[in-house]
Z-matrix of the N, CA and C atoms (Angstrom, degrees):
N
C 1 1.464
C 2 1.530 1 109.75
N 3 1.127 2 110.00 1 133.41
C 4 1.818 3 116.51 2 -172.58
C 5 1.815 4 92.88 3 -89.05
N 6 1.584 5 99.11 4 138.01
C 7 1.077 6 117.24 5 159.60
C 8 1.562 7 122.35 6 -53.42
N 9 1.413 8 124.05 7 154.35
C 10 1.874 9 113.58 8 -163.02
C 11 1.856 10 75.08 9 -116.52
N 12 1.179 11 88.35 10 158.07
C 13 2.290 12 113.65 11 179.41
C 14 0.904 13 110.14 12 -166.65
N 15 1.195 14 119.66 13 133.74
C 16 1.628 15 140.45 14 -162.19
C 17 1.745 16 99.75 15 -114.77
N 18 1.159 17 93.52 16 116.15
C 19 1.530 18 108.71 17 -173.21
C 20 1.419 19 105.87 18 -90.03
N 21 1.578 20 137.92 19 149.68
C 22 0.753 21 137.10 20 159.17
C 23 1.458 22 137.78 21 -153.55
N 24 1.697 23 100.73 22 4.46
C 25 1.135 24 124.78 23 179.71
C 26 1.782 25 113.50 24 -125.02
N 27 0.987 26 138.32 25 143.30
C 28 1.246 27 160.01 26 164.23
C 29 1.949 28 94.60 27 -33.72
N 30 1.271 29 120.26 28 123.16
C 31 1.933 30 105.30 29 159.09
C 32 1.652 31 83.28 30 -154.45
N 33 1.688 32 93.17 31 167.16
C 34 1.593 33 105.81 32 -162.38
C 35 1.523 34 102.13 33 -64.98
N 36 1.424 35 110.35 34 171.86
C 37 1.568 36 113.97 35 -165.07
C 38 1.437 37 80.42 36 -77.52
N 39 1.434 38 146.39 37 -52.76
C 40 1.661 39 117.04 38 -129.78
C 41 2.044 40 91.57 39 -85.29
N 42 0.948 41 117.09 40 -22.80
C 43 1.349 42 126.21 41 -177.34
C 44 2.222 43 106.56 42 -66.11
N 45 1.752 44 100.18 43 -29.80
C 46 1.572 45 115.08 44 -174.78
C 47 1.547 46 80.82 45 -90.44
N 48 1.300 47 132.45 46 -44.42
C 49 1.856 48 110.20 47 -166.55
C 50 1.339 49 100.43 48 -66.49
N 51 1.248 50 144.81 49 -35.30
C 52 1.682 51 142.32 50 167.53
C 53 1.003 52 129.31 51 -45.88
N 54 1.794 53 97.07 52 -36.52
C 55 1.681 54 93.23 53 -175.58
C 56 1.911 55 104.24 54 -87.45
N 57 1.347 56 101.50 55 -45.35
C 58 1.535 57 98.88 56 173.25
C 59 1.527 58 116.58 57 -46.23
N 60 1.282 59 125.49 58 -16.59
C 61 1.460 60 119.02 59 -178.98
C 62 1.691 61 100.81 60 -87.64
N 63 1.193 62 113.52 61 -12.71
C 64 1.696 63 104.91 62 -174.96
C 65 1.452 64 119.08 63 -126.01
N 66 1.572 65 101.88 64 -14.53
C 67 1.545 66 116.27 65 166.31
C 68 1.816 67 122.67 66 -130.20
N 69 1.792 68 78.02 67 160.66
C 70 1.646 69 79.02 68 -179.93
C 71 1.694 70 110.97 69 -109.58
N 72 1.789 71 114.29 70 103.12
C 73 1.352 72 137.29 71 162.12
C 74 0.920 73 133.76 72 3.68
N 75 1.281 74 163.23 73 89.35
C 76 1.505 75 138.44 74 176.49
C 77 2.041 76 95.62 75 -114.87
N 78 1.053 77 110.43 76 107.59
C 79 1.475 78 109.82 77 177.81
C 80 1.820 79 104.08 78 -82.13
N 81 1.597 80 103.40 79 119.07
C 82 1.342 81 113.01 80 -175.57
C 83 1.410 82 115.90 81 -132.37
N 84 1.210 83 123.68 82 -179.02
C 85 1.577 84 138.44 83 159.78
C 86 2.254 85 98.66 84 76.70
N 87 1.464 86 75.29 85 -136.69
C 88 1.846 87 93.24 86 154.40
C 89 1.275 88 132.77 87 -55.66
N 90 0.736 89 105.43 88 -52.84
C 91 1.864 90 105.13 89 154.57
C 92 1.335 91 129.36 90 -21.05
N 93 1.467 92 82.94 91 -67.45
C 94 2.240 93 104.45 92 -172.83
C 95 1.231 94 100.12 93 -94.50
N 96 1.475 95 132.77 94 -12.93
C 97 1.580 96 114.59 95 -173.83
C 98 1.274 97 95.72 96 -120.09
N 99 1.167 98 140.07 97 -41.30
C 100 1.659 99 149.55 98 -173.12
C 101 1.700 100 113.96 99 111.58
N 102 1.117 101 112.44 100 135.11
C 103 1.300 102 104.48 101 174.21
C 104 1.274 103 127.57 102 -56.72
N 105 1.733 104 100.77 103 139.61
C 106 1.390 105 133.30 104 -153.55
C 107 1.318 106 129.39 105 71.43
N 108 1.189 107 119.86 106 -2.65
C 109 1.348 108 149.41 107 -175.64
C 110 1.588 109 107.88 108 -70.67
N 111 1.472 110 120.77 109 -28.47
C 112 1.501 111 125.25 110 -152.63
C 113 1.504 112 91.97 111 -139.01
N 114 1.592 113 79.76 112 144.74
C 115 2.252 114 92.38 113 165.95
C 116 1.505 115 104.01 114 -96.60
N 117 1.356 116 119.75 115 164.60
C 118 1.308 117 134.74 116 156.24
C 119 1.377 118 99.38 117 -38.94
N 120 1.306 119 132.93 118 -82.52
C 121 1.566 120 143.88 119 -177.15
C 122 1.737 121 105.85 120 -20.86
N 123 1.379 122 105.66 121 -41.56
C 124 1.746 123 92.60 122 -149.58
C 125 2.152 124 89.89 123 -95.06
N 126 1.387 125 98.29 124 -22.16
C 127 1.356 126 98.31 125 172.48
C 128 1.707 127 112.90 126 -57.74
N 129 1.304 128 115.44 127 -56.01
C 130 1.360 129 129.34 128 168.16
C 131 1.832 130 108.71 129 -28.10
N 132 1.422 131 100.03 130 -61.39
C 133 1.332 132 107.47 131 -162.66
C 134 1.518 133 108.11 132 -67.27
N 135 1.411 134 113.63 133 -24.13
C 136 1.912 135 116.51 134 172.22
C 137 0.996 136 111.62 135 -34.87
């Protein structure tokens, strides 16, 4: 069973192909909304 990680920052792809081989993704916060776009709160709730 792959570990779950809540992404929320930008990191280089070959460092993101590693983690996708050992975890399961949830792209959140700044990331998925764009910066300034998101509260602490709604990041939490991802």
């Amino acid at each position: 069973m792959k570990k779950k990680m809540a992404l929320c920052t930008p990191i280089p792809e070959k460092q993101m192909e590693y983690i996708l081989e050992q975890c399961e993704v949830t792209i959140c916060g700044e990331l998925k909304h764009g910066k300034g776009n998101v509260t602490e709160e709604m990041t939490r709730e991802e």
